[in-house]
Chimera marker file (.cmm) of the C-alpha trace (Angstrom):
<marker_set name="trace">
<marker id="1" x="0.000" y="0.000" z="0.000" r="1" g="1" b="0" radius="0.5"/>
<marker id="2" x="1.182" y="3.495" z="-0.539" r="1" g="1" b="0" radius="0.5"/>
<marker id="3" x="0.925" y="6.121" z="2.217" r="1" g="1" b="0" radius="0.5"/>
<marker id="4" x="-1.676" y="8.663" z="1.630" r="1" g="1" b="0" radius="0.5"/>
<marker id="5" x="1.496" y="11.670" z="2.013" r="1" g="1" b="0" radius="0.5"/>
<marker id="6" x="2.926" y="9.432" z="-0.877" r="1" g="1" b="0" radius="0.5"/>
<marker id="7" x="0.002" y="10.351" z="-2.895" r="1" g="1" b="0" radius="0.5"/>
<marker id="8" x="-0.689" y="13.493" z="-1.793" r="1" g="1" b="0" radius="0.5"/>
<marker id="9" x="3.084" y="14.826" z="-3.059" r="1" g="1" b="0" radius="0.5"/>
<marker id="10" x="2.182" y="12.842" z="-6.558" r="1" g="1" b="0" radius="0.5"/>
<marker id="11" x="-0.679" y="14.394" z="-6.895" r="1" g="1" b="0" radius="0.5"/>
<marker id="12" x="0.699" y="18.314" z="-6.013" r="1" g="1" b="0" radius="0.5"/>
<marker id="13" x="3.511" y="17.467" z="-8.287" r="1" g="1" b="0" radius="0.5"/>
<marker id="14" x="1.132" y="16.748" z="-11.147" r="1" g="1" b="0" radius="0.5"/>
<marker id="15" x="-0.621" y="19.652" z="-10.576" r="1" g="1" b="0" radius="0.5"/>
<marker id="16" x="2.510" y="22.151" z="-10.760" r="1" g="1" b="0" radius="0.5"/>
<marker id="17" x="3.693" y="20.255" z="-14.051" r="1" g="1" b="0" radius="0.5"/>
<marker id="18" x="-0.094" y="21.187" z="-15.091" r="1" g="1" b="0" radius="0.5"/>
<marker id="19" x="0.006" y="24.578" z="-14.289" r="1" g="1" b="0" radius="0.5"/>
<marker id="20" x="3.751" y="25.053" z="-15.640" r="1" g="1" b="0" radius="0.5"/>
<marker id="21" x="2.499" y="23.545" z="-18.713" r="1" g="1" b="0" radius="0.5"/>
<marker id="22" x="-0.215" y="26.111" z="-18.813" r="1" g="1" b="0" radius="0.5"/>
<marker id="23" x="1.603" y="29.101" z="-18.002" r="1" g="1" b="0" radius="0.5"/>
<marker id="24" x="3.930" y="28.398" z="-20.632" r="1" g="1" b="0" radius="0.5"/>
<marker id="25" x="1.688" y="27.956" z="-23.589" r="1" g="1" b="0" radius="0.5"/>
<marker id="26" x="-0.384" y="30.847" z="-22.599" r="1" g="1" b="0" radius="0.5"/>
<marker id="27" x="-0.065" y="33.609" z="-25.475" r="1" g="1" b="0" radius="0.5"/>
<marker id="28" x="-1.994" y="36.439" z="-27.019" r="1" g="1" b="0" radius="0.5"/>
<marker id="29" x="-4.485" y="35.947" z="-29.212" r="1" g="1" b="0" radius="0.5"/>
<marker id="30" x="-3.189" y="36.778" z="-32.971" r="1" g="1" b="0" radius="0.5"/>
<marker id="31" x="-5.275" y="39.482" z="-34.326" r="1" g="1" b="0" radius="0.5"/>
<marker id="32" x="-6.468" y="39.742" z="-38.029" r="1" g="1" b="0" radius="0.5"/>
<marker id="33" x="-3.890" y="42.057" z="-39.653" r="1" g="1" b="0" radius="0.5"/>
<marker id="34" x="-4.625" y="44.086" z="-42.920" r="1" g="1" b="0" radius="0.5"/>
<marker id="35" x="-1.454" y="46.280" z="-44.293" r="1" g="1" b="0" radius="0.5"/>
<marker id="36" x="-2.042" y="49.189" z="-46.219" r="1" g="1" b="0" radius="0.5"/>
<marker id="37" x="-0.603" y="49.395" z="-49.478" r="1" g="1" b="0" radius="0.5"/>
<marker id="38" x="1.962" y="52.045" z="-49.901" r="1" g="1" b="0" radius="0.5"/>
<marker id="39" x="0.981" y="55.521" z="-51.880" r="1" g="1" b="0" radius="0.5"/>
<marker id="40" x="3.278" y="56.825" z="-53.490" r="1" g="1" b="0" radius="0.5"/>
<marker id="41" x="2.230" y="60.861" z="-53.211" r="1" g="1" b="0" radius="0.5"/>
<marker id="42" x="2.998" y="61.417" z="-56.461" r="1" g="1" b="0" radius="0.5"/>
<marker id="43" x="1.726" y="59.612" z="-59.885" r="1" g="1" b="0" radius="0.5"/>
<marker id="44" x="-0.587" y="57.051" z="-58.612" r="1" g="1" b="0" radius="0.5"/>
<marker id="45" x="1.425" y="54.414" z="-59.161" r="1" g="1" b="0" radius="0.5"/>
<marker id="46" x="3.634" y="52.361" z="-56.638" r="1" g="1" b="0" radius="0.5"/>
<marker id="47" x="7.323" y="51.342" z="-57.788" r="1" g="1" b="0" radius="0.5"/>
<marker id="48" x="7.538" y="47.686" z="-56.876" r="1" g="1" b="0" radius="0.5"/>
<marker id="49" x="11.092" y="47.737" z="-55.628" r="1" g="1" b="0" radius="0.5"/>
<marker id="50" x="10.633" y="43.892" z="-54.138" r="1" g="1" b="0" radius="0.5"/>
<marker id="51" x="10.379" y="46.214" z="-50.804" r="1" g="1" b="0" radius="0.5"/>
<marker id="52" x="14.096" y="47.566" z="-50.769" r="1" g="1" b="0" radius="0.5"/>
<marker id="53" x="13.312" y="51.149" z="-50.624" r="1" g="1" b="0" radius="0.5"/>
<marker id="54" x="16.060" y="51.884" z="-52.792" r="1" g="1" b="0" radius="0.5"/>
<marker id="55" x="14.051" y="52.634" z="-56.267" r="1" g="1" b="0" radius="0.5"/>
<marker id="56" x="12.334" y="55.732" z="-55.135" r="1" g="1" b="0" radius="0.5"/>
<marker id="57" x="15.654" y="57.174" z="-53.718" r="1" g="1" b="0" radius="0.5"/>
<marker id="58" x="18.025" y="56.430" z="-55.573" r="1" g="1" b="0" radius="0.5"/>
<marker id="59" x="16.025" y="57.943" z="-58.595" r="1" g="1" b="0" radius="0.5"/>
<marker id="60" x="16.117" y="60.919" z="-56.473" r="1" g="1" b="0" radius="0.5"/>
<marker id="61" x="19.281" y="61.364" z="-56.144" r="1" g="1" b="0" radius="0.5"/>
<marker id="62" x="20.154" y="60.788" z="-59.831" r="1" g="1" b="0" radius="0.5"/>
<marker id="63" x="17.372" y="63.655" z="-60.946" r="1" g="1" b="0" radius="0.5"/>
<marker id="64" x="18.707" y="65.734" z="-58.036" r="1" g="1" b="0" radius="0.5"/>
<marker id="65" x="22.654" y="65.180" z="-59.568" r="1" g="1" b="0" radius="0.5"/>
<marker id="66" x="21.013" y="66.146" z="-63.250" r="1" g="1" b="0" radius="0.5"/>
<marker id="67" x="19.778" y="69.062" z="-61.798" r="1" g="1" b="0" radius="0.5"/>
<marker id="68" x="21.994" y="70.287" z="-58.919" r="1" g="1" b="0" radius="0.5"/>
<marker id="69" x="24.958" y="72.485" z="-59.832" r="1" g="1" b="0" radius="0.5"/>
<marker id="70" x="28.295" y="73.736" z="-58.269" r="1" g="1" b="0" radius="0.5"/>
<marker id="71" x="27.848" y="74.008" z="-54.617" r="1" g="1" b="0" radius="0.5"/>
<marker id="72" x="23.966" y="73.448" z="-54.484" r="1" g="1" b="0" radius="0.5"/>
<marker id="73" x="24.268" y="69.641" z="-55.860" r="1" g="1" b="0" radius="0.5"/>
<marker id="74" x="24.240" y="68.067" z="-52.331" r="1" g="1" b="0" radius="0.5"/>
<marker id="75" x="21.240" y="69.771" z="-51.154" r="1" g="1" b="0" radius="0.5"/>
<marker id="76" x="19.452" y="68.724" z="-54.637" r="1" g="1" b="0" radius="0.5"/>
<marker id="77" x="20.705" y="64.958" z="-53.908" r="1" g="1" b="0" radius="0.5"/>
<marker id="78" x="19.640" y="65.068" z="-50.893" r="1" g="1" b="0" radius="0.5"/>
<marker id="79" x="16.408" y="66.795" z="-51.647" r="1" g="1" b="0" radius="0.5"/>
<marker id="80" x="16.388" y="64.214" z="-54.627" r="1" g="1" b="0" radius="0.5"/>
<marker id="81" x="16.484" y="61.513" z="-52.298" r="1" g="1" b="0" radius="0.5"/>
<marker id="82" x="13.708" y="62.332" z="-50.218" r="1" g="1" b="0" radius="0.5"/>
<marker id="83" x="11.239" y="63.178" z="-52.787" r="1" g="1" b="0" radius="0.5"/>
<marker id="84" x="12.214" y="59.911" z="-54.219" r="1" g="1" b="0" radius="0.5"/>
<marker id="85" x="11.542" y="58.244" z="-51.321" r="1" g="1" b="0" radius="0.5"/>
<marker id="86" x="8.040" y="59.840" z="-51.164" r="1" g="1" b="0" radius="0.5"/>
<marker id="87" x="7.100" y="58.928" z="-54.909" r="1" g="1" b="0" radius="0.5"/>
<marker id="88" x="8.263" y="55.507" z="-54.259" r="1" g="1" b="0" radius="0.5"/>
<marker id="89" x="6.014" y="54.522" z="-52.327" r="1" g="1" b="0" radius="0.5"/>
<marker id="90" x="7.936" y="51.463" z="-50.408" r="1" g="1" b="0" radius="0.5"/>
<marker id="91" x="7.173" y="49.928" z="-47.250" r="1" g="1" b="0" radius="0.5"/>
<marker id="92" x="10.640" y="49.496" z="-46.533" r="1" g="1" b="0" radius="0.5"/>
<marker id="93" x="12.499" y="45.922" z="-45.812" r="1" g="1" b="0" radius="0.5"/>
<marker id="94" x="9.907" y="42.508" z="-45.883" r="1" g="1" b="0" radius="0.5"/>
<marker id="95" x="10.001" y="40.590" z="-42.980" r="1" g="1" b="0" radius="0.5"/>
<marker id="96" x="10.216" y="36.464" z="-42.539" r="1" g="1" b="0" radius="0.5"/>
<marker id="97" x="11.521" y="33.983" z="-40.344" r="1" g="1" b="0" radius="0.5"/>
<marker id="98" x="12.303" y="34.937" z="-37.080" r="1" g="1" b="0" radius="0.5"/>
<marker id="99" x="11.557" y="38.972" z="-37.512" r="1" g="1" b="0" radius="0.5"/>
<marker id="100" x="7.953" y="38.281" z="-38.407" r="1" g="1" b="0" radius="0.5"/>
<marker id="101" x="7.573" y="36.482" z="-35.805" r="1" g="1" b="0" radius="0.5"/>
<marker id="102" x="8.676" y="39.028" z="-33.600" r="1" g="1" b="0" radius="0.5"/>
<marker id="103" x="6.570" y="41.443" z="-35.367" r="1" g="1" b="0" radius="0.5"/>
<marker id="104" x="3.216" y="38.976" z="-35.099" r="1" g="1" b="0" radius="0.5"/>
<marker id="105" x="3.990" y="38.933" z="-31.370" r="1" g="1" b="0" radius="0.5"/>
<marker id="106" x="4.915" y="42.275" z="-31.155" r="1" g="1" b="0" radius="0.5"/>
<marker id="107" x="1.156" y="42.885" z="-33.161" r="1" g="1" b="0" radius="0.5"/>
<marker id="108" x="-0.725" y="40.487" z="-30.651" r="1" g="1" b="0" radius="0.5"/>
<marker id="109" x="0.590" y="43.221" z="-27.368" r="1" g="1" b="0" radius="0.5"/>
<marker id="110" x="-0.119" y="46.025" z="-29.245" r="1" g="1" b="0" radius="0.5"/>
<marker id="111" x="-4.117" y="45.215" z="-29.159" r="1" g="1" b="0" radius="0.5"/>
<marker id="112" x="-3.434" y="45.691" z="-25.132" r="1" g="1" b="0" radius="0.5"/>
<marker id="113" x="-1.709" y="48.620" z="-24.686" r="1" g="1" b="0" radius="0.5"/>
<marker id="114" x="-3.015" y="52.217" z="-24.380" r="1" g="1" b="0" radius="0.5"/>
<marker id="115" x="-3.375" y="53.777" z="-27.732" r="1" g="1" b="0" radius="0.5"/>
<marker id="116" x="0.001" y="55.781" z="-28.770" r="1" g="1" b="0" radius="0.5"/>
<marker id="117" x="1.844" y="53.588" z="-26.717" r="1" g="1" b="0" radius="0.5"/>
<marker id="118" x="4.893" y="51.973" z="-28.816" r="1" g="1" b="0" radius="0.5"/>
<marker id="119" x="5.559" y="48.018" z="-29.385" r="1" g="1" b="0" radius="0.5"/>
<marker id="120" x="9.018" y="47.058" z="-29.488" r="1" g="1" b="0" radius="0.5"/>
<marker id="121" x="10.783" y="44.111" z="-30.992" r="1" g="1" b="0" radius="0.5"/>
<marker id="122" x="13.602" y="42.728" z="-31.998" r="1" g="1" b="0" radius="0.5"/>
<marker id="123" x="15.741" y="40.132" z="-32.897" r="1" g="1" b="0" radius="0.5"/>
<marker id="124" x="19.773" y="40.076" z="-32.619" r="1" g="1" b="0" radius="0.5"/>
<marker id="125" x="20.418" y="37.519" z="-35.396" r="1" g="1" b="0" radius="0.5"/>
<marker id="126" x="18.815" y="39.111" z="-37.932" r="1" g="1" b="0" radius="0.5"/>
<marker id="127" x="19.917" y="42.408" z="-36.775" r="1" g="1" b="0" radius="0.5"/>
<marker id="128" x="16.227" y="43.438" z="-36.803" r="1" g="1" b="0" radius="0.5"/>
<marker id="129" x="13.218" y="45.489" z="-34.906" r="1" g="1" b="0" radius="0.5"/>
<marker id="130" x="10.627" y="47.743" z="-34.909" r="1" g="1" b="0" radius="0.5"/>
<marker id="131" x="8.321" y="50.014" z="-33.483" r="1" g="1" b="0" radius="0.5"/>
<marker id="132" x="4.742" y="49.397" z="-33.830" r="1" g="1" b="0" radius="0.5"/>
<marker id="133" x="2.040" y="51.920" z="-32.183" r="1" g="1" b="0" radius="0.5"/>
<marker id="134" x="-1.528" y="51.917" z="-31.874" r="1" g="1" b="0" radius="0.5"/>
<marker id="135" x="-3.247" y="55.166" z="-33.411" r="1" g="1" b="0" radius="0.5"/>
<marker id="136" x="-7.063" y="54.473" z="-33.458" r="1" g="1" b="0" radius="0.5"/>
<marker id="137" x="-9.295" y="52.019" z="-32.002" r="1" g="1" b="0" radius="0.5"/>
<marker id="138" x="-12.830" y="50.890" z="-33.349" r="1" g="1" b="0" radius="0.5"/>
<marker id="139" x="-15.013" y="48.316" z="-33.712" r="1" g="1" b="0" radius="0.5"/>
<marker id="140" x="-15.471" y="46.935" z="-37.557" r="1" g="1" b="0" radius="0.5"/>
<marker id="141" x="-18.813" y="46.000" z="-39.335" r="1" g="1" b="0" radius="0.5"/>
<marker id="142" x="-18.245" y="42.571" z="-37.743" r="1" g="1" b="0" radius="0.5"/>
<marker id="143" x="-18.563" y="43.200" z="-34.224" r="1" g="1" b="0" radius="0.5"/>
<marker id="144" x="-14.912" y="43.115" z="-33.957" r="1" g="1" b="0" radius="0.5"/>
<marker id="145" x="-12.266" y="45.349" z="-31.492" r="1" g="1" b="0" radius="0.5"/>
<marker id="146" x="-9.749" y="46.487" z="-34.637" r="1" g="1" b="0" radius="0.5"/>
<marker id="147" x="-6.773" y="49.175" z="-34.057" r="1" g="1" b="0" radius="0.5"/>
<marker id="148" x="-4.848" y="51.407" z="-36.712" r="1" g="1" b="0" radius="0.5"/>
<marker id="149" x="-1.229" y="51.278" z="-36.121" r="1" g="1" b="0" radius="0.5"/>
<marker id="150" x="1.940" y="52.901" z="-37.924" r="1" g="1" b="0" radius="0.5"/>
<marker id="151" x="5.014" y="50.465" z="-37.628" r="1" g="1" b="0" radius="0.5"/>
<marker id="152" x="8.668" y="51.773" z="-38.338" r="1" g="1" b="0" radius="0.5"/>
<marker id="153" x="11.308" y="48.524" z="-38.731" r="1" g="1" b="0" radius="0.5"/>
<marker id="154" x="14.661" y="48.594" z="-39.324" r="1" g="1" b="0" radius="0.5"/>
<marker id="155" x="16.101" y="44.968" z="-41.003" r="1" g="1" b="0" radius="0.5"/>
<marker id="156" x="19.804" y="44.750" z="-41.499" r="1" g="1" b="0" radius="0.5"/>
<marker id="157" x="20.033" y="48.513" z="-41.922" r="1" g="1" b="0" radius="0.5"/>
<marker id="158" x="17.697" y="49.313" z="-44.824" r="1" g="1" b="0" radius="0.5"/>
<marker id="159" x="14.591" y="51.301" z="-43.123" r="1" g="1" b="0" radius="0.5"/>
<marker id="160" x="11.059" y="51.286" z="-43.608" r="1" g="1" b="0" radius="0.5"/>
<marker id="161" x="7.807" y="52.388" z="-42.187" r="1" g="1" b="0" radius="0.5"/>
<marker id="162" x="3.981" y="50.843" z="-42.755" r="1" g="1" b="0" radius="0.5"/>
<marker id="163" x="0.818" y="50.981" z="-41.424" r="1" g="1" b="0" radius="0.5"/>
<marker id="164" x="-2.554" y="48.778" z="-40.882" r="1" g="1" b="0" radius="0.5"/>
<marker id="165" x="-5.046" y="47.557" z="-39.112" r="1" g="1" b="0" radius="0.5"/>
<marker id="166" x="-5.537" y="44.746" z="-36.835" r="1" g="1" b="0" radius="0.5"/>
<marker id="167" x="-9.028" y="43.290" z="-35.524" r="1" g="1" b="0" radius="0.5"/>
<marker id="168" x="-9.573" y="40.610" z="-32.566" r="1" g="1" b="0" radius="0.5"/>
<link id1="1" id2="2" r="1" g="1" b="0" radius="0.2"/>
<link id1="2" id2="3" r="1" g="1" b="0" radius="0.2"/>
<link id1="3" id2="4" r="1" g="1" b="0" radius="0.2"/>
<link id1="4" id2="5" r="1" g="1" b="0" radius="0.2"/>
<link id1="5" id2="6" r="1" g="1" b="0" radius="0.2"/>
<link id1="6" id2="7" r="1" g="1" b="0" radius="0.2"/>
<link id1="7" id2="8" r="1" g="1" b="0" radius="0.2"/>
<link id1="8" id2="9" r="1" g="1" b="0" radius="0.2"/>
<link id1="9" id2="10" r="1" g="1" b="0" radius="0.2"/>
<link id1="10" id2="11" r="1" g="1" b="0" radius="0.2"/>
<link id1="11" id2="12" r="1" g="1" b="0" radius="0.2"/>
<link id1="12" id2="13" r="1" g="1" b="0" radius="0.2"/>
<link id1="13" id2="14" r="1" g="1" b="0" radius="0.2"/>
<link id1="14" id2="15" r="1" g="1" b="0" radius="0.2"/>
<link id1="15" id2="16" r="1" g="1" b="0" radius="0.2"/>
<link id1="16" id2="17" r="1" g="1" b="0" radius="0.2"/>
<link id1="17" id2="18" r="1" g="1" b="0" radius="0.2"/>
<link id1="18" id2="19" r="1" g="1" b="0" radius="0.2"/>
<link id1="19" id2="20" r="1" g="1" b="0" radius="0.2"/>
<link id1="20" id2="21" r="1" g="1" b="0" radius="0.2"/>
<link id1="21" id2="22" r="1" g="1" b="0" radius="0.2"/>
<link id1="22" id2="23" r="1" g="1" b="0" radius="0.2"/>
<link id1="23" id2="24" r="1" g="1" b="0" radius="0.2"/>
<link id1="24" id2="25" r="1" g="1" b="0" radius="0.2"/>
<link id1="25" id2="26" r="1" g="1" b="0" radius="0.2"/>
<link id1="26" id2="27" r="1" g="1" b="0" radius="0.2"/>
<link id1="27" id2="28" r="1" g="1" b="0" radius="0.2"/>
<link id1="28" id2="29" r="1" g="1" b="0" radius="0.2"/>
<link id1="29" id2="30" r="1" g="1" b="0" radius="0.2"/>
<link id1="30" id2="31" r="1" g="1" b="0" radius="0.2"/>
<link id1="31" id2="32" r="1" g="1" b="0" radius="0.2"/>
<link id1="32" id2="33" r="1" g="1" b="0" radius="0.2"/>
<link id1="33" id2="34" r="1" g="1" b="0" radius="0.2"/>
<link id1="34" id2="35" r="1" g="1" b="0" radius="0.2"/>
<link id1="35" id2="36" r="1" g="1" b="0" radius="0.2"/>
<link id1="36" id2="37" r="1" g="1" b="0" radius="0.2"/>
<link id1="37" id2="38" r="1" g="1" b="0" radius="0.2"/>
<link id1="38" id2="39" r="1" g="1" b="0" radius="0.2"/>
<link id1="39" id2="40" r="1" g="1" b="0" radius="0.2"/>
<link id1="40" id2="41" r="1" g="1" b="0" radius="0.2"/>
<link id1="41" id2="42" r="1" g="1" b="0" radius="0.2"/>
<link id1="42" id2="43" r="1" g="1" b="0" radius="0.2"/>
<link id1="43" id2="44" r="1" g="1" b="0" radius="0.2"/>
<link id1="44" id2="45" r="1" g="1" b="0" radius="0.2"/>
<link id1="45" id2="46" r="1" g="1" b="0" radius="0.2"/>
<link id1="46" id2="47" r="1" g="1" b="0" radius="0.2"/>
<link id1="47" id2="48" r="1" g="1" b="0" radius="0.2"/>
<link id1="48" id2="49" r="1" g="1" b="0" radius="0.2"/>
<link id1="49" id2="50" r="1" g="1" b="0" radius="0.2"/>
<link id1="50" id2="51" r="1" g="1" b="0" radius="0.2"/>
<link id1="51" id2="52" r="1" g="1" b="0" radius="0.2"/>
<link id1="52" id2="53" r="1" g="1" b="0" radius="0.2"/>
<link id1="53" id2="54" r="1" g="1" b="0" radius="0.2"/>
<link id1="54" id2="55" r="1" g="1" b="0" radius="0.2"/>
<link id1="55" id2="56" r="1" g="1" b="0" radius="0.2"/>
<link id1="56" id2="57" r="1" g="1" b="0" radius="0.2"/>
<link id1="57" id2="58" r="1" g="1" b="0" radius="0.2"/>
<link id1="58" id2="59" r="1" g="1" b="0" radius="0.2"/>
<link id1="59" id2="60" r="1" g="1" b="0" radius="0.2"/>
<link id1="60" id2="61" r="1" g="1" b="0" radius="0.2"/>
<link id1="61" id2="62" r="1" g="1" b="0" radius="0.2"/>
<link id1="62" id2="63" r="1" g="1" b="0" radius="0.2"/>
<link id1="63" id2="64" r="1" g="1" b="0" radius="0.2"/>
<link id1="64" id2="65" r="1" g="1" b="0" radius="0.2"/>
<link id1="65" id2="66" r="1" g="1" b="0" radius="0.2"/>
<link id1="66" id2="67" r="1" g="1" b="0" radius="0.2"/>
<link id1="67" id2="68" r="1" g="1" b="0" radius="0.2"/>
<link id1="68" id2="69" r="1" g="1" b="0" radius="0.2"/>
<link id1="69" id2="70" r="1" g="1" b="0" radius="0.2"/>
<link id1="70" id2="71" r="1" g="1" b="0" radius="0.2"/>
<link id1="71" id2="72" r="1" g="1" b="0" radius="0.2"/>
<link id1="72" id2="73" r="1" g="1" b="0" radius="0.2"/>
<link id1="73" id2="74" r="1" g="1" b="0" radius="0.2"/>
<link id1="74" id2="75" r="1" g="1" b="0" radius="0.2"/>
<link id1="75" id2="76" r="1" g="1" b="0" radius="0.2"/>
<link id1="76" id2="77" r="1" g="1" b="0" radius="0.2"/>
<link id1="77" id2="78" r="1" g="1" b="0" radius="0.2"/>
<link id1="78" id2="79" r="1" g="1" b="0" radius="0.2"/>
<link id1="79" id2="80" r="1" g="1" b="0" radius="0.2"/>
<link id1="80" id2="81" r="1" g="1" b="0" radius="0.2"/>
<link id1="81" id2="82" r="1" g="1" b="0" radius="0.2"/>
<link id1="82" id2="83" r="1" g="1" b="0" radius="0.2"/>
<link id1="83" id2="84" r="1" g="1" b="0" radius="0.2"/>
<link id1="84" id2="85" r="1" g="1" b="0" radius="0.2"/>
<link id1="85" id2="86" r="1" g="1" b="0" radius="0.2"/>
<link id1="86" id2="87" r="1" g="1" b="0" radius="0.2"/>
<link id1="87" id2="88" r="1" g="1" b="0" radius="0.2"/>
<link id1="88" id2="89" r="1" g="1" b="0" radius="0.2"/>
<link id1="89" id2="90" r="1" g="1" b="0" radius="0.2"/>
<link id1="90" id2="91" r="1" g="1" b="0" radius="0.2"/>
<link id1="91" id2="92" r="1" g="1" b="0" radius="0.2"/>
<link id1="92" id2="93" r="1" g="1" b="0" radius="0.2"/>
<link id1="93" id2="94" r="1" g="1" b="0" radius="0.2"/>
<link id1="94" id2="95" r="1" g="1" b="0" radius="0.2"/>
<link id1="95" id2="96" r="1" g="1" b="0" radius="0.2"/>
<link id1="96" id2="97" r="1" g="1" b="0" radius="0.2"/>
<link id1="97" id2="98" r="1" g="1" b="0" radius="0.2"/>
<link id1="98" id2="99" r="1" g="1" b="0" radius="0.2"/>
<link id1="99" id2="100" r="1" g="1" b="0" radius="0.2"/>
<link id1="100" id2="101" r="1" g="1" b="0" radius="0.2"/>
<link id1="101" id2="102" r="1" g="1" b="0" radius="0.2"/>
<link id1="102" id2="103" r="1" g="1" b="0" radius="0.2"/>
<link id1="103" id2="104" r="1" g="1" b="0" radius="0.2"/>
<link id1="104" id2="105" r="1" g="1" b="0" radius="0.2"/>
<link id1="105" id2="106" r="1" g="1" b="0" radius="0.2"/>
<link id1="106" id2="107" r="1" g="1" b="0" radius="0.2"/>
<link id1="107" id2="108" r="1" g="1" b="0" radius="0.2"/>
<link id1="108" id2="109" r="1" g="1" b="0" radius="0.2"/>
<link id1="109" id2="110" r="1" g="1" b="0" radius="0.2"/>
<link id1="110" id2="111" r="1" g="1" b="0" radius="0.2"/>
<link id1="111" id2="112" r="1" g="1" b="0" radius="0.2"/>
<link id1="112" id2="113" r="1" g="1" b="0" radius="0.2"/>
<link id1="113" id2="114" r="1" g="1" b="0" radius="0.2"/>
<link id1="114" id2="115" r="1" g="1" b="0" radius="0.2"/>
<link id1="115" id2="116" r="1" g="1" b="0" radius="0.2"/>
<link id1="116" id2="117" r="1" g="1" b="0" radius="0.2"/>
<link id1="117" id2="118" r="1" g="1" b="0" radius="0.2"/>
<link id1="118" id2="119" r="1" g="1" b="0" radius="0.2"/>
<link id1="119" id2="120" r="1" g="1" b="0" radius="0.2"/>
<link id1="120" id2="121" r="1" g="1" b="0" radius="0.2"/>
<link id1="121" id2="122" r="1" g="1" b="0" radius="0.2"/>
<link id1="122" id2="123" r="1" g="1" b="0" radius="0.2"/>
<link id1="123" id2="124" r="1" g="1" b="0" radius="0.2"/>
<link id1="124" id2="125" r="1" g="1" b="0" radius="0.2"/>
<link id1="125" id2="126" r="1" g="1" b="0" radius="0.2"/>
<link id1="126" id2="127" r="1" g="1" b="0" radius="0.2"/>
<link id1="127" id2="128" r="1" g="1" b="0" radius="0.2"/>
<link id1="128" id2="129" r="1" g="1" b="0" radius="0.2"/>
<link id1="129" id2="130" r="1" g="1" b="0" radius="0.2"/>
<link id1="130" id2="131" r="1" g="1" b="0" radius="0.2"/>
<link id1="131" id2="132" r="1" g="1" b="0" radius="0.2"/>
<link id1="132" id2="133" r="1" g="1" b="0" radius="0.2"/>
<link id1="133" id2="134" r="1" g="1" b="0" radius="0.2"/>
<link id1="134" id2="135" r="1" g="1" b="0" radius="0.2"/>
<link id1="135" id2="136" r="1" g="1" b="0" radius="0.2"/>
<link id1="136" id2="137" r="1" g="1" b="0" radius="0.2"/>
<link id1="137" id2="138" r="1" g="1" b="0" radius="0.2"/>
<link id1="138" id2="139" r="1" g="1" b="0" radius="0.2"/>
<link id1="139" id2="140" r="1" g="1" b="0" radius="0.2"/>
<link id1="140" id2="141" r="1" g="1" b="0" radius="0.2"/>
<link id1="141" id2="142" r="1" g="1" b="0" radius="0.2"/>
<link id1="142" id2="143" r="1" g="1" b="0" radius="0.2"/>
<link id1="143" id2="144" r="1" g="1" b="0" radius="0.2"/>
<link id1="144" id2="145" r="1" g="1" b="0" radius="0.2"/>
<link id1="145" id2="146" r="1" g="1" b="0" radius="0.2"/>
<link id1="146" id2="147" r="1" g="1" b="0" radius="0.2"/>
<link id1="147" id2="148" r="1" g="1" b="0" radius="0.2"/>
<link id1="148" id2="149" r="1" g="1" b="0" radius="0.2"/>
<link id1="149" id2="150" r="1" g="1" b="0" radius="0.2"/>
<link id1="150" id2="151" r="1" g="1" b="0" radius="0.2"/>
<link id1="151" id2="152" r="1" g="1" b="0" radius="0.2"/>
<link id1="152" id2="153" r="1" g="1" b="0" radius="0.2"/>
<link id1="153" id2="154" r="1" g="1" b="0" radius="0.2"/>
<link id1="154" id2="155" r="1" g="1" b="0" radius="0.2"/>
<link id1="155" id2="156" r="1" g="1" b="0" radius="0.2"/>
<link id1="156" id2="157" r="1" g="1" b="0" radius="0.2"/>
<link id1="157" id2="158" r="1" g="1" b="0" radius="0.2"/>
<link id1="158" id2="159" r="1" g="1" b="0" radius="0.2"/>
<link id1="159" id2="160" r="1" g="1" b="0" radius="0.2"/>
<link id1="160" id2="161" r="1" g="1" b="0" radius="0.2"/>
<link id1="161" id2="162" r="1" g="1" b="0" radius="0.2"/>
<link id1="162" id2="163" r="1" g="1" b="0" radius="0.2"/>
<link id1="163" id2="164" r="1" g="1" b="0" radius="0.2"/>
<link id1="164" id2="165" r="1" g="1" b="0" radius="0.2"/>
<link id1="165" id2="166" r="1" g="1" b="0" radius="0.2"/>
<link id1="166" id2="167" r="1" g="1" b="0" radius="0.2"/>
<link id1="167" id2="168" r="1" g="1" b="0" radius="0.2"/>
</marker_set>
């Protein structure tokens, strides 16, 4: 026969391995995300740079080169370069692997905090994060608590900045 403090100490050491179990797989739920597409603000038409960022700027800086002269062609690149980057229309660096997953968790705590309170992520090995803050919150023709957000993310040193809207 086993002694009833036997069974007792099996059956609170079950219980923590139970509740251990549960703490650990207990996430956020994953909201319903919808990116906007970029606009460019000029022409209607968005470059499709495979979401470098580099088409819109780097024809910048060549028009502001053509056009600059003598001392006045740095402030026309860089003038160049920023317009460029407007017309473009990019949404900066894509995201897989282990920085969109980051970002999908980073997505999921953003439906909790206060609005205009930033998100942060990151992820060393990829040399990647972001900044993703909540700018409006609704409810959608579905019954459904959505927020607008603006992200900015940075992967491997080419910049970028988005927005959307994500509904739980």
């Amino acid at each position: 026969m086993v002694a009833a403090g036997t069974i007792r100490r099996i059956i609170q050491a079950a219980m923590a391995a139970l509740l251990v179990a549960a703490c650990a797989q207990e996430r956020l739920p994953q909201p319903d995300v919808t990116m906007k597409k970029p606009e460019p603000l000029v022409g209607g038409v968005p470059v499709d740079d495979r979401s470098t960022g580099l088409i819109g700027p780097a024809g910048g800086a060549l028009l502001g080169m053509a056009i600059g002269a003598g001392s006045g062609t740095e402030i026309a690149v860089a003038a160049g370069v920023a317009v460029g980057y407007a017309v473009g229309g990019s949404q900066g660096p894509s995201l897989t692997g282990l920085p969109a997953q980051a970002q999908r968790e980073a997505l999921a705590k953003m439906m909790t905090v206060p609005l205009r309170e930033p998100v942060r992520w990151f992820t060393a090995s990829e040399r990647a994060s972001g900044k993703i803050t909540p700018i409006r919150e609704f409810t959608d023709e579905r019954g459904r608590r959505c927020r607008d957000f603006v992200e900015w993310r940075t992967v491997r040193a080419m910049n970028g900045h988005t927005s959307g809207t994500a509904c739980l």
